[in-house]
TIKOLFI-740911 format. One record per residue (C-alpha): x, y, z; residue number from 1. Coordinates in pm, 1 decimal, always signed. Example, Ala and Ser with C-alpha at 12.3 -4.5 7.8 and 13.67 -1.06 7.14 Angstrom:
BEGIN
<<+1230.0, -450.0, +780.0>, 1> <<+1367.0, -106.0, +714.0>, 2> 
//
This chain:
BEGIN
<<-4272.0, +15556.2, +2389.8>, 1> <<-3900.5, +15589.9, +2409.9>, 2> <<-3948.4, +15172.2, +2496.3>, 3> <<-4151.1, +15083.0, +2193.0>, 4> <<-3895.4, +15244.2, +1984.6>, 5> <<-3607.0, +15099.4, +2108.7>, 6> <<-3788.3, +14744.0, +2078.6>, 7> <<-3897.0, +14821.6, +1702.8>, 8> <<-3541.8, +14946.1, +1603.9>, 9> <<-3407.8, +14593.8, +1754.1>, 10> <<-3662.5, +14406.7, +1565.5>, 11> <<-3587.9, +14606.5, +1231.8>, 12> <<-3202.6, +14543.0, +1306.6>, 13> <<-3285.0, +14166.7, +1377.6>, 14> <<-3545.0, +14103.9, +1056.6>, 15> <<-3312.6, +14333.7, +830.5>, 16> <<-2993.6, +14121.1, +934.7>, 17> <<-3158.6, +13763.8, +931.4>, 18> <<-3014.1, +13599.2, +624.7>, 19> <<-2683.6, +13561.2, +871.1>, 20> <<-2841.8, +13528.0, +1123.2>, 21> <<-3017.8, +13216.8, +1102.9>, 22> <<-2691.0, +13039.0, +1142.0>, 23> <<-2768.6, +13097.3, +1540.1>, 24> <<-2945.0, +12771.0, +1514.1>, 25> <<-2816.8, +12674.9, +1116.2>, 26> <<-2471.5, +12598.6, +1222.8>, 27> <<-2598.4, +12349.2, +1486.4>, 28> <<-2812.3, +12164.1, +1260.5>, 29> <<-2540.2, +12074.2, +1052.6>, 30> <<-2353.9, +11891.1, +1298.8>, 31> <<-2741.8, +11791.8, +1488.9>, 32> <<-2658.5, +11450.0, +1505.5>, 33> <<-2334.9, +11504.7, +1726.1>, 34> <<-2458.2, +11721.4, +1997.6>, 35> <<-2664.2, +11711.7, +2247.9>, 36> <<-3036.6, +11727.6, +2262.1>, 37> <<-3053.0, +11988.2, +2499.4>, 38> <<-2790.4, +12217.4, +2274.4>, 39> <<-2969.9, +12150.4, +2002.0>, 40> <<-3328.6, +12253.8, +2157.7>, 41> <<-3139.4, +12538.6, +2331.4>, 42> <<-3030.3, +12667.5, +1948.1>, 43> <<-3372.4, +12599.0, +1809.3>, 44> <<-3561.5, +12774.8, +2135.1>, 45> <<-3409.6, +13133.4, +1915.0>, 46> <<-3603.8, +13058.7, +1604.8>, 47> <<-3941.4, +13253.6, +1793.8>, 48> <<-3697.8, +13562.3, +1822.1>, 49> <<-3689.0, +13604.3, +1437.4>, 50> <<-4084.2, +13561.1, +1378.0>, 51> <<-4131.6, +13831.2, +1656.1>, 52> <<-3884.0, +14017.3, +1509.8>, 53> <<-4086.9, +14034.5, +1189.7>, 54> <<-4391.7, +14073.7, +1347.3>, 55> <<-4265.1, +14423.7, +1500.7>, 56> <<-4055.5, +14512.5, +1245.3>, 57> <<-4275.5, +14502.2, +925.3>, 58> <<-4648.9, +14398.4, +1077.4>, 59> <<-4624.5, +13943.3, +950.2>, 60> <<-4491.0, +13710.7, +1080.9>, 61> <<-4351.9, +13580.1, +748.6>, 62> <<-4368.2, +13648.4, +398.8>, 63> <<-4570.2, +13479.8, +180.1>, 64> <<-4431.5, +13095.7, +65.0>, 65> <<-4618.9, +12841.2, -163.2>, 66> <<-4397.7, +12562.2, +71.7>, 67> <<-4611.2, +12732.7, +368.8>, 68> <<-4934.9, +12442.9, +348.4>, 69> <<-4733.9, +12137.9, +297.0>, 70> <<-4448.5, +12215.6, +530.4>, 71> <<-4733.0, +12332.2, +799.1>, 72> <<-4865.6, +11961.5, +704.6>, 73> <<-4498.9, +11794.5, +772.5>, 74> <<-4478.9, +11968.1, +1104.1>, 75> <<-4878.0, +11844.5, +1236.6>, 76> <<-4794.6, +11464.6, +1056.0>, 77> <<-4478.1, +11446.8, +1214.8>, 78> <<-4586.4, +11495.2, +1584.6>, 79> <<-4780.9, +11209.0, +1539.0>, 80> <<-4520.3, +11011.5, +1376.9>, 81> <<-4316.6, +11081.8, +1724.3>, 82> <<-4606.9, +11023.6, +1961.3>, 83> <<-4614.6, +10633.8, +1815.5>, 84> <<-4226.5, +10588.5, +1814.6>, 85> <<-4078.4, +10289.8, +1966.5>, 86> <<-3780.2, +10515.5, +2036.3>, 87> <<-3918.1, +10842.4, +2153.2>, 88> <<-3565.5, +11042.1, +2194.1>, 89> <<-3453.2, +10913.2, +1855.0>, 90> <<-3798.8, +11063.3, +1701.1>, 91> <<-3782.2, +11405.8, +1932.4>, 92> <<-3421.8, +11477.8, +1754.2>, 93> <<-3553.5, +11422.3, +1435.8>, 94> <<-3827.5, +11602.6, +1438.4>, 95> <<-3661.4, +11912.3, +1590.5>, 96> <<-3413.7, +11852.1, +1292.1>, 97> <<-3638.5, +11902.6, +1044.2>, 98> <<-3788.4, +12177.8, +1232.6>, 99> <<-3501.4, +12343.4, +1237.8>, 100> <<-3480.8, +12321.5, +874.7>, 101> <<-3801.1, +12433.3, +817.7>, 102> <<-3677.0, +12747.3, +1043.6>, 103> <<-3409.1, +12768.0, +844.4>, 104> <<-3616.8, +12804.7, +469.6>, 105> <<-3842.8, +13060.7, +628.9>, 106> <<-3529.3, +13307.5, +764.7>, 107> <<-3339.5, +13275.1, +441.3>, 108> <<-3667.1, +13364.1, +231.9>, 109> <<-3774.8, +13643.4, +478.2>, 110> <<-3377.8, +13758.3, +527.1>, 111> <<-3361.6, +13805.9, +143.5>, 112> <<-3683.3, +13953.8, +19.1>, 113> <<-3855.5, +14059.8, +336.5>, 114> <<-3736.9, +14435.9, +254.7>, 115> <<-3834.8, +14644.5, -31.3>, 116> <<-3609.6, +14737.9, -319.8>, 117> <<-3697.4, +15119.5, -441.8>, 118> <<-3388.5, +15167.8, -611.6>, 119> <<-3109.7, +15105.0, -779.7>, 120> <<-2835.7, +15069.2, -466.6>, 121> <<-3091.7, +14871.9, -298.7>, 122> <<-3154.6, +14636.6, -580.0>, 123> <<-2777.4, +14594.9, -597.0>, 124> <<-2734.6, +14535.4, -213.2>, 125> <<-3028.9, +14280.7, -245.8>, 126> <<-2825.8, +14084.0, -477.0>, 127> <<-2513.3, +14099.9, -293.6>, 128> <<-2680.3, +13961.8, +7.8>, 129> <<-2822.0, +13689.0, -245.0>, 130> <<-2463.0, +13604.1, -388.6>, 131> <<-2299.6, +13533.8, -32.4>, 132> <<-2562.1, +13313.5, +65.4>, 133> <<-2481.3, +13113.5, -264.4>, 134> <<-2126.5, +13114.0, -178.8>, 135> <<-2220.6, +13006.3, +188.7>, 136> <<-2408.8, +12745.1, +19.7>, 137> <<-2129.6, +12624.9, -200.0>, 138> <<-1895.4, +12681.9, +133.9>, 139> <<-2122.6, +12421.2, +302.8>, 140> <<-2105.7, +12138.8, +12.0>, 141> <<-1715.5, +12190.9, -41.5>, 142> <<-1646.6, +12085.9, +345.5>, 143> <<-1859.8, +11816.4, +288.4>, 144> <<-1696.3, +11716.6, -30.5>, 145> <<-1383.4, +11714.8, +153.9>, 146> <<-1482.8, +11553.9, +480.4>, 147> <<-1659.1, +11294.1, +282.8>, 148> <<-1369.2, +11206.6, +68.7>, 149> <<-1081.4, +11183.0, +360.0>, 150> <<-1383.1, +10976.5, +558.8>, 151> <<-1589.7, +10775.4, +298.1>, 152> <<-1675.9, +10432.5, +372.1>, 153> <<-1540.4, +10154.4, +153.3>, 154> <<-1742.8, +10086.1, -119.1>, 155> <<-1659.6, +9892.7, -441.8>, 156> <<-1909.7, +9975.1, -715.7>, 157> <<-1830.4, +10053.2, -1043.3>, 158> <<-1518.3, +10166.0, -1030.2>, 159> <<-1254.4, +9962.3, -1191.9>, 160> <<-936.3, +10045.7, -985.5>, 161> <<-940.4, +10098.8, -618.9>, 162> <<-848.3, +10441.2, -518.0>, 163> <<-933.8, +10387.8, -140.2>, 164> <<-617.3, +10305.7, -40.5>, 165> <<-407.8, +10601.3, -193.0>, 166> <<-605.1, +10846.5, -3.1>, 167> <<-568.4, +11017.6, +318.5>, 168> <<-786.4, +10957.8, +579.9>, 169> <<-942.0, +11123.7, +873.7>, 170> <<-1108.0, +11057.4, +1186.1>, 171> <<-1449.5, +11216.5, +1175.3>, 172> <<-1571.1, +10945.2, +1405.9>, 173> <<-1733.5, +11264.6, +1633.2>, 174> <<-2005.5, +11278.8, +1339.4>, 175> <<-2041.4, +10895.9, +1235.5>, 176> <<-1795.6, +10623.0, +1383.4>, 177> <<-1814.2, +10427.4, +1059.5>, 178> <<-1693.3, +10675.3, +833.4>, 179> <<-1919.2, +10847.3, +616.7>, 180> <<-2223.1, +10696.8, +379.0>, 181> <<-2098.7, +10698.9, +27.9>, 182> <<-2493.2, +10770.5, -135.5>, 183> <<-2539.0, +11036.3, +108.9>, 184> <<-2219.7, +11197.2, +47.2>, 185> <<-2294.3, +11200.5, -285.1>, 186> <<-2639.9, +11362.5, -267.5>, 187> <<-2538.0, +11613.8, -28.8>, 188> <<-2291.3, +11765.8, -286.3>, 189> <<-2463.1, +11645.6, -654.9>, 190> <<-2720.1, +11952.6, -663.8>, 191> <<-2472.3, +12182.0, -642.8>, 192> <<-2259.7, +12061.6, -965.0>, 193> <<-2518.9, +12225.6, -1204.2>, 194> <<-2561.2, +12513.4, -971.6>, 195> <<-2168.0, +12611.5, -1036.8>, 196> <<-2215.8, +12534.0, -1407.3>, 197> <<-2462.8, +12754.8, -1470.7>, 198> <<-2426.2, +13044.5, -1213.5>, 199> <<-2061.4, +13048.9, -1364.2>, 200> <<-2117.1, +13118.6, -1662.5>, 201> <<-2195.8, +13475.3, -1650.1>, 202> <<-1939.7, +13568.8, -1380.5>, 203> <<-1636.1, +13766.5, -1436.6>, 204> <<-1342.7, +13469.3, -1556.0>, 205> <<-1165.6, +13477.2, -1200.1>, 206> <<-1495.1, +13364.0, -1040.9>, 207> <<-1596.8, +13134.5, -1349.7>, 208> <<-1268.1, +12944.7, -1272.0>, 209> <<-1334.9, +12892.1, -891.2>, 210> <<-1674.5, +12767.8, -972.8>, 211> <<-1594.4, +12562.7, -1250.2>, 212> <<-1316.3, +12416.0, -1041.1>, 213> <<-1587.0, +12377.2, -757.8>, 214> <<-1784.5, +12115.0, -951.1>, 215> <<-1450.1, +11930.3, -1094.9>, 216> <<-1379.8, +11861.2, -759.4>, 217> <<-1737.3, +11784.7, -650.9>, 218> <<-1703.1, +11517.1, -965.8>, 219> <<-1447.4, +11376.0, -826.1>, 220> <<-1597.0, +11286.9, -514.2>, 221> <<-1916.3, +11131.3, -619.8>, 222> <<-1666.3, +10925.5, -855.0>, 223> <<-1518.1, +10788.2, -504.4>, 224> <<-1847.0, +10739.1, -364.7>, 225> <<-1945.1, +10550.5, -687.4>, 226> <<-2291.4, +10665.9, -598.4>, 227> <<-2511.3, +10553.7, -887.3>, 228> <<-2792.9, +10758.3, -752.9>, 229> <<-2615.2, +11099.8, -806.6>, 230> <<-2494.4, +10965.5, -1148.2>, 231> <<-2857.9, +10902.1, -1281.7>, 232> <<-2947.2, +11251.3, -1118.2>, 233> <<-2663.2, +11443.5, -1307.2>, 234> <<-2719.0, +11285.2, -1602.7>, 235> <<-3116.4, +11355.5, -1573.1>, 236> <<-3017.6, +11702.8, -1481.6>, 237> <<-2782.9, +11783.8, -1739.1>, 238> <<-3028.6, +11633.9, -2031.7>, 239> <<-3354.0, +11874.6, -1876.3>, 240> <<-3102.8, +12175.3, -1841.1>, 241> <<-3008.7, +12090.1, -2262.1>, 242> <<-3357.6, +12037.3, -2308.1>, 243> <<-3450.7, +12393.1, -2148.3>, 244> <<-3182.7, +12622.6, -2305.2>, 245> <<-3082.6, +12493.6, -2644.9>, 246> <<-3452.7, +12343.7, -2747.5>, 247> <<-3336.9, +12251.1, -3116.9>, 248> <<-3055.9, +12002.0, -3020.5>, 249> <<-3169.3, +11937.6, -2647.5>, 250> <<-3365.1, +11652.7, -2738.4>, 251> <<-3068.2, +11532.7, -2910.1>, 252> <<-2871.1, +11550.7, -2531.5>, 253> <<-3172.4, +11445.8, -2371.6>, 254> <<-3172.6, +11092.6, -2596.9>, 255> <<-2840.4, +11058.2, -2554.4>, 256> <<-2760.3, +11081.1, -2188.1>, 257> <<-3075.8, +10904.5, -2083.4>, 258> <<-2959.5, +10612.2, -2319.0>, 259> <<-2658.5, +10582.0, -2142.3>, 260> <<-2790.2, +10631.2, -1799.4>, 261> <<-3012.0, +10315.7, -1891.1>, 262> <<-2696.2, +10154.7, -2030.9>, 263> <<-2497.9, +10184.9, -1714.8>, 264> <<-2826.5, +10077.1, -1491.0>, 265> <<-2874.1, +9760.2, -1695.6>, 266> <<-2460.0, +9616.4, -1692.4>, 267> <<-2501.1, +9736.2, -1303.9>, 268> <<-2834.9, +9562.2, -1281.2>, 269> <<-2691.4, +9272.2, -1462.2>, 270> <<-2383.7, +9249.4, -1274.2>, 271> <<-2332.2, +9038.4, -976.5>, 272> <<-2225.1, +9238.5, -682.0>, 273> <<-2062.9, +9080.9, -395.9>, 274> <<-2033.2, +9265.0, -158.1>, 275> <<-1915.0, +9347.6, +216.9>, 276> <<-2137.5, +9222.2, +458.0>, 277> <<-2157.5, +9598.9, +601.3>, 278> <<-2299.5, +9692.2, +279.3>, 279> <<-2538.3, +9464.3, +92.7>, 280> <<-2779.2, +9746.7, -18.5>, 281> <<-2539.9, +9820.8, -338.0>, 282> <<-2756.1, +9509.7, -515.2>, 283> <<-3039.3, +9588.9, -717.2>, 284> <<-3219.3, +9279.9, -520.7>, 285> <<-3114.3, +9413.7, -179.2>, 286> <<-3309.8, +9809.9, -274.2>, 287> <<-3651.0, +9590.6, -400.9>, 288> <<-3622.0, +9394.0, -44.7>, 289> <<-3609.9, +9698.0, +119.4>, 290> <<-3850.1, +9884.1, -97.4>, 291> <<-4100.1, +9595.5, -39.3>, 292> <<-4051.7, +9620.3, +335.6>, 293> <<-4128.9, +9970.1, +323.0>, 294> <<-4416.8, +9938.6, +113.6>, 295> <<-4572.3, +9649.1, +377.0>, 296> <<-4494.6, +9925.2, +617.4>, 297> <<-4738.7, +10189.9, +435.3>, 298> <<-4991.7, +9910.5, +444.5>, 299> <<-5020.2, +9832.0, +818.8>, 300> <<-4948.7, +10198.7, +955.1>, 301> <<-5107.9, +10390.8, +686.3>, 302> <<-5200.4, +10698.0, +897.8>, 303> <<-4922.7, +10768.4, +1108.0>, 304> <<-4632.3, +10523.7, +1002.9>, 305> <<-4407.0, +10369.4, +1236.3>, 306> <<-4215.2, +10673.4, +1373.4>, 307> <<-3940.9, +10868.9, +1285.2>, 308> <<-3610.7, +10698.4, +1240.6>, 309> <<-3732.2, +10367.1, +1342.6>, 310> <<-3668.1, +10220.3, +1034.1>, 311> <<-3382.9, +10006.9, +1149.3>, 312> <<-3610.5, +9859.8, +1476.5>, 313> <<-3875.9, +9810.4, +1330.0>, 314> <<-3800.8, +9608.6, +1007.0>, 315> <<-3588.0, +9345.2, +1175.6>, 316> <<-3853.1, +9233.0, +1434.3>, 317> <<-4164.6, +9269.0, +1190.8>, 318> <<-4054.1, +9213.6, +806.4>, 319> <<-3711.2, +9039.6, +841.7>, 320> <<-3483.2, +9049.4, +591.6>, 321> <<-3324.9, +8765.0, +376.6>, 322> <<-3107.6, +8905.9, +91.1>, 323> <<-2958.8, +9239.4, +288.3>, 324> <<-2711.1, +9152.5, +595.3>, 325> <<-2836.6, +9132.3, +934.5>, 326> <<-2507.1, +9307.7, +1039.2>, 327> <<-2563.3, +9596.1, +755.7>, 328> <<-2662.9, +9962.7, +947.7>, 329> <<-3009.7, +10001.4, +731.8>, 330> <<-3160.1, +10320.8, +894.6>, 331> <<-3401.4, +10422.6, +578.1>, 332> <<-3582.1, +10226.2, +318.9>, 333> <<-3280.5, +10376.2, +64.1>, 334> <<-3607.7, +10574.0, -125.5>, 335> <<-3675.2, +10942.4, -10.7>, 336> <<-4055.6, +10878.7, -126.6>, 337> <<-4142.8, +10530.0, +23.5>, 338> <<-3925.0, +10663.1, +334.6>, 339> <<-4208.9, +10956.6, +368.0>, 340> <<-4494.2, +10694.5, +377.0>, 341> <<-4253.5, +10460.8, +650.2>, 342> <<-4173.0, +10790.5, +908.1>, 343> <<-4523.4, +10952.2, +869.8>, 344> <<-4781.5, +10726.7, +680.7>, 345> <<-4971.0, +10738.6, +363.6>, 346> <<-5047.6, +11164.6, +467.5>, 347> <<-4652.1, +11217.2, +511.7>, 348> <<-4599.1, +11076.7, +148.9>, 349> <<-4893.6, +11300.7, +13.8>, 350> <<-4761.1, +11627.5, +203.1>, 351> <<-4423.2, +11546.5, +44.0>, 352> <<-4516.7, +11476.4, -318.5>, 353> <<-4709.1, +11847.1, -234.3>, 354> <<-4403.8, +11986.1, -114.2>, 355> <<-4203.2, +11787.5, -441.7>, 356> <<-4495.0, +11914.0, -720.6>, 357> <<-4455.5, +12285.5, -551.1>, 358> <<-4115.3, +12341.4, -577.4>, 359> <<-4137.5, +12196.9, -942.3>, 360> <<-4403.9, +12447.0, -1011.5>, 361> <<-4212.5, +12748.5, -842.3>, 362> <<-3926.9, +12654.0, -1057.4>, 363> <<-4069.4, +12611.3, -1415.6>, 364> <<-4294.9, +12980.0, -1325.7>, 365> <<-3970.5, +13134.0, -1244.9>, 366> <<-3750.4, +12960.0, -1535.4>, 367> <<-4067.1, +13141.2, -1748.8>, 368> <<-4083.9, +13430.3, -1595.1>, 369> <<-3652.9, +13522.3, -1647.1>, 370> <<-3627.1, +13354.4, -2002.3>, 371> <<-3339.4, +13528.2, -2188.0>, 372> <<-3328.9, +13747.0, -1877.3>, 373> <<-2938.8, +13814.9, -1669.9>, 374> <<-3057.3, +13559.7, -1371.1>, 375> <<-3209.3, +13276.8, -1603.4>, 376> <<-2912.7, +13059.6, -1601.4>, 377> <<-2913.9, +13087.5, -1212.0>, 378> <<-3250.6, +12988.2, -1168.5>, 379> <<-3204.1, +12686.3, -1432.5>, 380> <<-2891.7, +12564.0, -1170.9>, 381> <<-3139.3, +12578.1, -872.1>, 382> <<-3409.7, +12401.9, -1056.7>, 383> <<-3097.7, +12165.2, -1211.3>, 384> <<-2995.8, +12085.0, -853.2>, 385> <<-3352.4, +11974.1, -707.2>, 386> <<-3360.8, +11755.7, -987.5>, 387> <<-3080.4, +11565.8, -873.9>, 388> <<-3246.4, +11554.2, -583.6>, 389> <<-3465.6, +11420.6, -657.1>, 390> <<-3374.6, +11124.7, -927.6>, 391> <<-3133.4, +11060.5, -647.8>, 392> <<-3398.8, +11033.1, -402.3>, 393> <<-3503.8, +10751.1, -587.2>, 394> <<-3209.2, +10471.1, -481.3>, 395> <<-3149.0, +10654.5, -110.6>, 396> <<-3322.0, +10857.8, +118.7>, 397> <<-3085.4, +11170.7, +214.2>, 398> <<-3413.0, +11403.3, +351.5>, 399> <<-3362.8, +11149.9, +610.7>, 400> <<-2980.9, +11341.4, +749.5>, 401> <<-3013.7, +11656.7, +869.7>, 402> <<-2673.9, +11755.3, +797.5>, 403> <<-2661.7, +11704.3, +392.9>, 404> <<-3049.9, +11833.0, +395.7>, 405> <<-2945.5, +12168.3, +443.1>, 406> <<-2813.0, +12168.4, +131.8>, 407> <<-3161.0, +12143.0, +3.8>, 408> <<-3331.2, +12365.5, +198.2>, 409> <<-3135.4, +12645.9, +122.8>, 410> <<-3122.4, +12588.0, -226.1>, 411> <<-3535.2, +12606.7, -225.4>, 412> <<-3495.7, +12897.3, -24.0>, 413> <<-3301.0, +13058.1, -301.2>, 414> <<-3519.7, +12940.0, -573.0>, 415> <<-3827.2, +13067.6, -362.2>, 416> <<-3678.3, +13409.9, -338.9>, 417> <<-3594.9, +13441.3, -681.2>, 418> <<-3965.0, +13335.7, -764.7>, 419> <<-4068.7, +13636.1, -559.8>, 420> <<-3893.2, +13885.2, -765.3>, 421> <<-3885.9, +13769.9, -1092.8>, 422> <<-4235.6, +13996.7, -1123.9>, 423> <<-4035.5, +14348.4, -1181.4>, 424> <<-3772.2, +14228.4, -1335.8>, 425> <<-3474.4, +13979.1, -1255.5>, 426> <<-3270.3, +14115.1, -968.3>, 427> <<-3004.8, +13866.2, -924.8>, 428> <<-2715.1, +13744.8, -1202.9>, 429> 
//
């Protein structure tokens, strides 16, 4: 007796304690790529301890999700997708990547509303718990602001002076020898920008002026990256986020930023872009070569695709390429959605436009559910930030990196608890 107690009050301590302590295996996913296999296994190999935990502590192994199905899907398609891989240790990490970041959705969700709130000190405890894993969030994206900035890769865009060369730079050559990938920089750190808009505008002025400053200096990375993927998502944000809270002149914004949006794709479009041979995907002509490979790709492995990660093998030996360089690293199809259909086949693309249409769904309930409510402007940055995820999904394929992906999943996590307990009343401002 004295036994079962002492394993329940573990378990309770464990399940009651879990939004930190996912970071047991989060922490290593963020630098996955970098590490070895076995340390990375050996830090996913925990993730049963917490769904035990639960399952003494309060009787489930998890809460209840609407992600549950399609991410359940994902994790069936995508042993498949490494049972057919050319390159089977390649498909292995990836997969126990995105495992882990499934792990990681389900601890944050169950860490923050696996507990009742009865009262007032526990409602206010609940959302304290909330705000630090928004701040760890916002922790997260800053270091990868700065390590993308002092590590970026050359790439000459839009912009019409060079600022390369006036700034410092850094070896990070432990995470990726040839500096970091301007696009995914940029979509690692664009969801957060309306996240600190938004959530700052109802905190105290000390706070408002570290978040505010936050997305400044977010902005002025994805400026360096020149990443005309997280420009189109910002803008599409920003004119959905008008749209939402001031209906009478959001249209207005709405016209107005998607007219320049399509203003600044046509003189790129129209422009002729030469340039480095380590990076011919910054063309409009070299995405639709890529985009047509991967769509060939969905045609002849339509039911489990060609693996996971073996983008880059693949292509050059079966759909060669004429307008991108044969020296240019091309490891995705530079389109989160065709990229589903090229790792897992025409069922990974449907389980991911599930996953996609979910989230969407979650978001506009909740957005209904806290209008004119303390936490509505909160919830309208999370849904703001997986819509720059996904317009920027659209020229580049960041689901694709582990490390800028958990970004995303947290912020789904966070919108997913906030959909749970928007029903009494909103919780968290």
């Amino acid at each position: 007796m004295t036994r079962t107690l002492s394993w329940r009050r573990a378990a309770t301590l464990i399940a009651d304690n879990e939004s930190w302590l996912v970071w047991v295996y989060g922490v290593p996913l963020l630098i996955s790529s970098s590490i070895p296999l076995w340390l990375l296994a050996g830090a996913l190999g925990t993730v049963p301890l917490f769904w035990f935990a639960r399952r003494i502590a309060r009787g489930q192994w998890s809460v209840n999700t609407p992600l549950g199905l399609p991410i359940g899907l994902f994790l069936v398609l995508g042993l498949m997708a490494v049972a057919v891989s050319i390159d089977l240790l390649l498909s292995v990490r990836l997969y126990a990547e995105f495992v882990g970041g499934a792990a990681l959705y389900f601890g944050i969700v169950n860490g923050l509303s696996g507990s009742k709130v009865e009262n007032a000190n526990a409602s206010r405890a609940e959302g304290k718990r909330f705000a630090r894993v928004l701040w760890v969030l916002l922790a997260i994206v800053l270091a990868m602001g700065f390590a993308g900035a002092l590590g970026l890769r050359f790439s000459d865009k839009f912009l019409p002076v060079q600022l390369y060369p006036y700034l410092p730079k850094f070896d990070f050559s432990i995470f990726n020898p040839r500096g970091f990938t301007p696009n995914i920089v940029a979509g690692a750190i664009a969801p957060a920008v309306p996240l600190c808009w938004l959530w700052g505008w109802r905190q105290p002025r000390a706070w408002r002026v570290v978040l505010y400053g936050i997305s400044f200096f977010l902005l002025g990375v994805i400026v360096l990256t020149q990443s005309r993927g997280a420009v189109i998502g910002i803008a599409v944000s920003a004119a959905l986020i008008a749209f939402w809270l001031k209906p009478r002149i959001g249209w207005v914004i709405a016209v107005l930023l998607v007219g320049a949006t399509a203003l600044f794709l046509g003189m790129e479009a129209n422009r002729a872009v030469d340039s480095s041979p380590d990076d011919s995907t910054v063309t409009a002509a070299g995405r639709f070569e890529l985009w047509s490979r991967a769509l060939y790709i969905a045609q002849d492995f339509p039911f489990t695709g060609i693996g996971l990660g073996t983008f880059s093998q693949v292509v050059p030996v079966m759909y060669p390429l004429f307008i991108n360089s044969p020296d240019a690293p091309i490891p995705h199809a530079h389109n989160m959605y065709l990229q589903m259909a090229v790792d897992y086949g025409v069922g990974g693309f449907v389980a991911f436009g599930g996953m996609v249409l979910t989230v969407l769904l979650l978001g506009a309930v909740t957005l209904k559910r806290t209008r004119a409510a303390p936490s509505e402007l909160l919830v309208t940055g999370l849904v703001g930030g997986y819509i720059v995820f996904l317009a920027h999904g659209m020229l580049d394929a960041v689901v694709v990196s582990t490390k800028v992906s958990v970004v995303m999943w947290i912020m789904v996590a966070l919108l997913t608890v906030l959909y749970r307990n928007t029903l009494p009343g909103a919780r968290y401002e």
